[in-house]
N, CA, C and O atoms as CSV, one atom per row, in Angstrom:
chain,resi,resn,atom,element,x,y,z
A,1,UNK,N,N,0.840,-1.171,0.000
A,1,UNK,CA,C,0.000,0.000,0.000
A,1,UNK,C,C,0.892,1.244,0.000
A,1,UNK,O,O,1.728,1.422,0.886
A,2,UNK,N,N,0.679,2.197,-1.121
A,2,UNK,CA,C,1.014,3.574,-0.746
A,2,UNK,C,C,1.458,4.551,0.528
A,2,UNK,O,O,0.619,4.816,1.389
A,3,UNK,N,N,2.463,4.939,0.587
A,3,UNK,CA,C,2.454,6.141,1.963
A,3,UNK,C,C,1.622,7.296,1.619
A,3,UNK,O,O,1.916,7.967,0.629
A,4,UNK,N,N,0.379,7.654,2.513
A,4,UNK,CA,C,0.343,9.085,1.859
A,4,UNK,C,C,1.175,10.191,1.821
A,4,UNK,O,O,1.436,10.751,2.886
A,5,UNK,N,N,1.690,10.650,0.663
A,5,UNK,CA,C,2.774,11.802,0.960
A,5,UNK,C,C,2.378,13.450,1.298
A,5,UNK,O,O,3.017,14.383,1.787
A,6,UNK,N,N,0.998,13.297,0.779
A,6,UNK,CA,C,0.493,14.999,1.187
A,6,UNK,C,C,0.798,15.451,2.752
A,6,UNK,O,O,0.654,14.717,3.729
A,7,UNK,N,N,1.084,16.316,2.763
A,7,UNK,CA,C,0.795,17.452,3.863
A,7,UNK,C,C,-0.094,17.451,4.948
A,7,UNK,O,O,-1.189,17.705,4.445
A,8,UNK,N,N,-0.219,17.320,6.050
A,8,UNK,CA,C,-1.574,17.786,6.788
A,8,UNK,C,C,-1.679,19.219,7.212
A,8,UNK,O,O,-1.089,19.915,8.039
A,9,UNK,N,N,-2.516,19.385,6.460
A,9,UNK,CA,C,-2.955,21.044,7.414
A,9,UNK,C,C,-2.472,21.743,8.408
A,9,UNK,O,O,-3.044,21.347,9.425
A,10,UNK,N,N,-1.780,22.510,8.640
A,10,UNK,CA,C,-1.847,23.489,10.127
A,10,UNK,C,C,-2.465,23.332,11.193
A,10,UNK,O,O,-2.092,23.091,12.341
A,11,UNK,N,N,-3.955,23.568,10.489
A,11,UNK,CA,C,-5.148,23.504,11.297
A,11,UNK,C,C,-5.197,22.233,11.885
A,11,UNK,O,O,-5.313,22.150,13.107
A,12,UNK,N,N,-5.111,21.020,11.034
A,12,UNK,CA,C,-5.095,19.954,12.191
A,12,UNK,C,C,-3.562,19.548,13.035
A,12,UNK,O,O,-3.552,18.886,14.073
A,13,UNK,N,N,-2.536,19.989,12.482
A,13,UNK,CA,C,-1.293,19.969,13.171
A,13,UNK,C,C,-1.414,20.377,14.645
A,13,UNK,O,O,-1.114,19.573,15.527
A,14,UNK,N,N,-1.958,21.924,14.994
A,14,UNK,CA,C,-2.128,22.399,15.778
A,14,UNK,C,C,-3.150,21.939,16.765
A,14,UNK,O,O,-2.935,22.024,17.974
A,15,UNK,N,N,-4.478,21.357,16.176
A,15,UNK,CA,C,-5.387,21.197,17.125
A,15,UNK,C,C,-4.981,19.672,17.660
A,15,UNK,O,O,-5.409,19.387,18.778
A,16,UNK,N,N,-4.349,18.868,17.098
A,16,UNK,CA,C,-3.482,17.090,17.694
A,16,UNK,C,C,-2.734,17.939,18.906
A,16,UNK,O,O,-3.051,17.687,20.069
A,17,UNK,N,N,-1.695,18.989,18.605
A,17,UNK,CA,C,-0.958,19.157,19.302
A,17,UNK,C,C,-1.420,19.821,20.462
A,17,UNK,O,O,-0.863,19.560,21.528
A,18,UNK,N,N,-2.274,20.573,20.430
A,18,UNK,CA,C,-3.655,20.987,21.264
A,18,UNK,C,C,-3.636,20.278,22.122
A,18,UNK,O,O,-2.959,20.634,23.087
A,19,UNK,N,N,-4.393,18.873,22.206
A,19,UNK,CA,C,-4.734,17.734,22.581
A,19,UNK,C,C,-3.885,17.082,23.020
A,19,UNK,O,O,-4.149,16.062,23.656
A,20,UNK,N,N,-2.789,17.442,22.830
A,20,UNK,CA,C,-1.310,16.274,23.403
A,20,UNK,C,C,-0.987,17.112,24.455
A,20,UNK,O,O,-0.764,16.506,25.503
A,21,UNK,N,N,-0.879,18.499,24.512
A,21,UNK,CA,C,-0.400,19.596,25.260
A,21,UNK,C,C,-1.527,19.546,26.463
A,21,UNK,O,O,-1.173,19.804,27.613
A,22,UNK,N,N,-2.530,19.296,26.243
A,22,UNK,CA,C,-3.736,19.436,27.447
A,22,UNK,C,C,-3.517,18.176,28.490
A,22,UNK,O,O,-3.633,18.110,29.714
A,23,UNK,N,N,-3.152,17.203,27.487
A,23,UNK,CA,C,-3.066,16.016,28.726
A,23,UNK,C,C,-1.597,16.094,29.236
A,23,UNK,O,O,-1.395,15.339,30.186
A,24,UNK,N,N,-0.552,16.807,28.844
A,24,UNK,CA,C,0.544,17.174,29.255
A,24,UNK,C,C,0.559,17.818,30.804
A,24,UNK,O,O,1.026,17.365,31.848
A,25,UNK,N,N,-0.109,18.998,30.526
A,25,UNK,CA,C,-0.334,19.632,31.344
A,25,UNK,C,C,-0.912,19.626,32.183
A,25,UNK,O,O,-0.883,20.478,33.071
A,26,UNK,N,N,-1.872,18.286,32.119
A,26,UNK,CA,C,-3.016,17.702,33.510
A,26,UNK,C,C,-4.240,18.502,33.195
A,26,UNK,O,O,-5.041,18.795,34.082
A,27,UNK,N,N,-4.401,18.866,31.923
A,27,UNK,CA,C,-6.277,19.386,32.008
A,27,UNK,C,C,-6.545,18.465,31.408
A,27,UNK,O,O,-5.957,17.582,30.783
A,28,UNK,N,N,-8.153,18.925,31.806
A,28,UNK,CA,C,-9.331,18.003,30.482
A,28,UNK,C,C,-9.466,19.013,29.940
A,28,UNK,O,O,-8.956,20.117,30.136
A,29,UNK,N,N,-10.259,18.612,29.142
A,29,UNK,CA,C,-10.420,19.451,27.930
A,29,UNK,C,C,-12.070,20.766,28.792
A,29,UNK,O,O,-12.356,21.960,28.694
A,30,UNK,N,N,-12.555,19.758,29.404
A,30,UNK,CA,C,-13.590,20.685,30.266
A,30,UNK,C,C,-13.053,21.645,30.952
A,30,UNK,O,O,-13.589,22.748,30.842
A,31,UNK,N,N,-11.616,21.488,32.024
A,31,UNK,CA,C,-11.294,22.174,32.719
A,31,UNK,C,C,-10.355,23.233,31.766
A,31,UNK,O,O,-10.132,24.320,32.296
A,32,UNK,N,N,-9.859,23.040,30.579
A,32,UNK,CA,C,-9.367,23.708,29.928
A,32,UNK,C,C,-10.116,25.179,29.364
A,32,UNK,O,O,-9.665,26.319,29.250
A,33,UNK,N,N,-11.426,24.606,29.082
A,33,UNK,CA,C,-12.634,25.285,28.308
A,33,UNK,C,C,-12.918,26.607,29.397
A,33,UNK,O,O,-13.064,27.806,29.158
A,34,UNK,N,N,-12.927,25.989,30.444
A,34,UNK,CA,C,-13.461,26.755,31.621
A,34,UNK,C,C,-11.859,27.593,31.736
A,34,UNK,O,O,-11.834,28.815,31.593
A,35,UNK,N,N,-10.862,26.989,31.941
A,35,UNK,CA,C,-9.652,28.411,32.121
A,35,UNK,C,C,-9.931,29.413,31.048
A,35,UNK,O,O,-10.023,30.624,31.246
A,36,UNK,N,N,-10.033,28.935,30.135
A,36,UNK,CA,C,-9.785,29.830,28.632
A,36,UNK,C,C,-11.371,30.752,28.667
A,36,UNK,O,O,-11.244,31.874,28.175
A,37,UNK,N,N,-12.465,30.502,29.052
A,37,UNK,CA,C,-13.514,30.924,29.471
A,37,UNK,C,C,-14.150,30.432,28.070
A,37,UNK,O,O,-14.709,31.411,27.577
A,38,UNK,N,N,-14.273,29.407,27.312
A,38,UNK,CA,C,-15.612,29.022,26.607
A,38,UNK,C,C,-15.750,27.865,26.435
A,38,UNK,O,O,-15.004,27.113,27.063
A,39,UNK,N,N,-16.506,27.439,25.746
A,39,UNK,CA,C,-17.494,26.443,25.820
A,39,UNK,C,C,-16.466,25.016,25.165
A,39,UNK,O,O,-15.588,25.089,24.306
A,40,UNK,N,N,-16.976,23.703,25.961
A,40,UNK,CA,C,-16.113,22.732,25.748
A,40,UNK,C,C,-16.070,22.297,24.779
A,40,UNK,O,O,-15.130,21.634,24.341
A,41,UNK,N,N,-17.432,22.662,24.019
A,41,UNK,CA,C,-17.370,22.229,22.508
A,41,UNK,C,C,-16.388,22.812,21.472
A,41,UNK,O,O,-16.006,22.187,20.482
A,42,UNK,N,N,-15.954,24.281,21.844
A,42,UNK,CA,C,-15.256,24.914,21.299
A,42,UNK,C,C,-13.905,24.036,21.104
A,42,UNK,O,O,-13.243,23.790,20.096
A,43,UNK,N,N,-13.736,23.611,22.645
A,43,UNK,CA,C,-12.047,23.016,22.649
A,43,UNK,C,C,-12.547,21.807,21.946
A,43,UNK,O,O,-11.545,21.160,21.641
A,44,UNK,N,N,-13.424,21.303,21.616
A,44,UNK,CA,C,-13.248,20.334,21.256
A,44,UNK,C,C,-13.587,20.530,19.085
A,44,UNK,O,O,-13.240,19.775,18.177
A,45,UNK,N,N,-14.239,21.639,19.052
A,45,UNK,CA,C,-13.713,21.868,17.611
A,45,UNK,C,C,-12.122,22.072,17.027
A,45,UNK,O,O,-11.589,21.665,15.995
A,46,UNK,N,N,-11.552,22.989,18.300
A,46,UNK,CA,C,-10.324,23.086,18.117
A,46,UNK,C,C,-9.262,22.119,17.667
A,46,UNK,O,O,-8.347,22.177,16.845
A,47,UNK,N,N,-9.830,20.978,18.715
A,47,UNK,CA,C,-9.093,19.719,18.209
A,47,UNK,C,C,-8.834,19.343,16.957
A,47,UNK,O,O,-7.817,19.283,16.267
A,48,UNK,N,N,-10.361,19.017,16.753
A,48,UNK,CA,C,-10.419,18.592,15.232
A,48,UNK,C,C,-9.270,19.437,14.104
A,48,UNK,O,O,-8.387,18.970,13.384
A,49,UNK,N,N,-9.735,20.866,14.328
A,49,UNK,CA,C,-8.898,21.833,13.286
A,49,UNK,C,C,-8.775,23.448,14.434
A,49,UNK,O,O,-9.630,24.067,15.068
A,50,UNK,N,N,-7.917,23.555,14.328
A,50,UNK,CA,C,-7.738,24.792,15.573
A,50,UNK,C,C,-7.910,26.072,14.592
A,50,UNK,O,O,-7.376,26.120,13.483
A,51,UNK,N,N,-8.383,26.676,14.907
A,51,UNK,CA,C,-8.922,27.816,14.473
A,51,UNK,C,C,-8.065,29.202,13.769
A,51,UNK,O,O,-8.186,29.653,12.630
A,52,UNK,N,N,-7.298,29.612,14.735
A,52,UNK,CA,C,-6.497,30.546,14.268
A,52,UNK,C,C,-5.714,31.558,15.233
A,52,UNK,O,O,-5.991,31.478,16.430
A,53,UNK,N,N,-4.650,32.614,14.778
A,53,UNK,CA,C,-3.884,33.067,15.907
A,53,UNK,C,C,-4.621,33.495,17.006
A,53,UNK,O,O,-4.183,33.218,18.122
A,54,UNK,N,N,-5.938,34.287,16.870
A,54,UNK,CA,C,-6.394,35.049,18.014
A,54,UNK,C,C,-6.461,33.840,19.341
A,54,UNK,O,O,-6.026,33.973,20.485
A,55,UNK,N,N,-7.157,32.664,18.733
A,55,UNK,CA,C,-7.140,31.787,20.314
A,55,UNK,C,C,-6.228,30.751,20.500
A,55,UNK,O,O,-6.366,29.782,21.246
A,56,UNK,N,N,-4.731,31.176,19.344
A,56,UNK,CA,C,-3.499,30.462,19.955
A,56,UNK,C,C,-2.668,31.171,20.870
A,56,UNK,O,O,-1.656,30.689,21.381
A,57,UNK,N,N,-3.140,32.414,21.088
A,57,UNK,CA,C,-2.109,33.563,21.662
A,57,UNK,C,C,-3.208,33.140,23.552
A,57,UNK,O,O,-2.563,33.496,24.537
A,58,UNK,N,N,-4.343,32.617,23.815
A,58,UNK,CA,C,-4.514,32.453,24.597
A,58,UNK,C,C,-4.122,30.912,25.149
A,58,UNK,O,O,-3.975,30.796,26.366
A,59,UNK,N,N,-3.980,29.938,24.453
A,59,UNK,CA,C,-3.813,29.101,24.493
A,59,UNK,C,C,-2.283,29.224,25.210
A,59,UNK,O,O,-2.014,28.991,26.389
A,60,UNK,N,N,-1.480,29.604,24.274
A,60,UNK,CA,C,0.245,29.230,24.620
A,60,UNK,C,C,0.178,30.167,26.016
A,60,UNK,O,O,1.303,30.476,26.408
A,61,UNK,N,N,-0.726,30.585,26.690
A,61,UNK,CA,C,-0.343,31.907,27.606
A,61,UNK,C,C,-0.870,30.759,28.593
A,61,UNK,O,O,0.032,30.625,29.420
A,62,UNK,N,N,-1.505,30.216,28.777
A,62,UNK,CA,C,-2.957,29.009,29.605
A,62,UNK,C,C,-1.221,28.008,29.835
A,62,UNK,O,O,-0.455,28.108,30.792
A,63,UNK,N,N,-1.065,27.128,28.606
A,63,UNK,CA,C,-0.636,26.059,29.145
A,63,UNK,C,C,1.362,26.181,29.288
A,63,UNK,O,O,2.256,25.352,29.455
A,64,UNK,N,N,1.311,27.534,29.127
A,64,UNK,CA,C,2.900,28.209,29.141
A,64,UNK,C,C,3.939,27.110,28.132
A,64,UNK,O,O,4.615,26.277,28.736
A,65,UNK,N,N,3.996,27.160,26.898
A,65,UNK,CA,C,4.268,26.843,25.820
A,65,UNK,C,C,4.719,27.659,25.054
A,65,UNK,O,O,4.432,28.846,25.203
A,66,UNK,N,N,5.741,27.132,23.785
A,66,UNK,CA,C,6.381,27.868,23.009
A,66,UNK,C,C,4.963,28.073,21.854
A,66,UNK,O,O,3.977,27.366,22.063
A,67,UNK,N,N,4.945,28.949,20.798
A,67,UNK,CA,C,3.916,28.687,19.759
A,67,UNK,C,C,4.431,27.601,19.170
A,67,UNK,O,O,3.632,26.715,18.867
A,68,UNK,N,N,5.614,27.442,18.923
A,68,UNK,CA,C,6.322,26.725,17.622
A,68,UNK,C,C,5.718,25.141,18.068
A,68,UNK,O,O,5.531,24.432,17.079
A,69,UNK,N,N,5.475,24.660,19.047
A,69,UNK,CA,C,4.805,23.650,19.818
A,69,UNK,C,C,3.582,23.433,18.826
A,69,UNK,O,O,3.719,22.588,17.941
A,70,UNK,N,N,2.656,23.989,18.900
A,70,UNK,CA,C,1.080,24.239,18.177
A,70,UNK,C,C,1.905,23.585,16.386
A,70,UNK,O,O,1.210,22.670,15.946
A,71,UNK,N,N,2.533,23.753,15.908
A,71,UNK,CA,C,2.829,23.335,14.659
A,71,UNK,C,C,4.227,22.711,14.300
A,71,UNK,O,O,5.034,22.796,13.375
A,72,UNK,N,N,4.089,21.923,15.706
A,72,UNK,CA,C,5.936,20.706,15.487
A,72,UNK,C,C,4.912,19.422,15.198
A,72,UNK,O,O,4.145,18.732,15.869
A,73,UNK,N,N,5.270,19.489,14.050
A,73,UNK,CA,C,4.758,17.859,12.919
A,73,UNK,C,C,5.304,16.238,13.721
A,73,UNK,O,O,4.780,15.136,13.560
A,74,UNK,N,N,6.914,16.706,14.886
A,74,UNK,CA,C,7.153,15.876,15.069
A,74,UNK,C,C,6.503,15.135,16.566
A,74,UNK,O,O,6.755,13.997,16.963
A,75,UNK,N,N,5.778,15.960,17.100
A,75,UNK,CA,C,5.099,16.036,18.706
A,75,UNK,C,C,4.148,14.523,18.180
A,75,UNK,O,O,3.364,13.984,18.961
């Protein structure tokens, strides 16, 4: 079988790494929702595909992280 060679997105780069960084850090994703002040569904769209700079600049401030973290392919 084929390797796929394409690219993955940013958007989902960031929101995996999201998700790796939360259980790093000892949140759930509920208690995360609630630091950041919105809704758990949100963090949990994020996952899927993370949204964009405005709620990565709260994010890296929450779980005290580099940005470059949010888009290391190798995490």
């Amino acid at each position: 079988m084929a390797k796929n060679t394409r690219e993955e997105p940013l958007s989902k780069v960031a929101g995996k790494n999201l998700k790796k960084q939360l259980a790093l850090a000892g949140y759930t994703q509920e208690q995360f929702a609630e630091k950041i002040g919105v809704d758990v569904r949100t963090i949990r769209r994020w996952i899927r595909a993370f949204p964009g700079l405005d709620q990565l600049q709260e994010c890296i401030k929450v779980l005290k992280i580099p940005v470059t973290e949010f888009f290391d392919t190798t995490l």
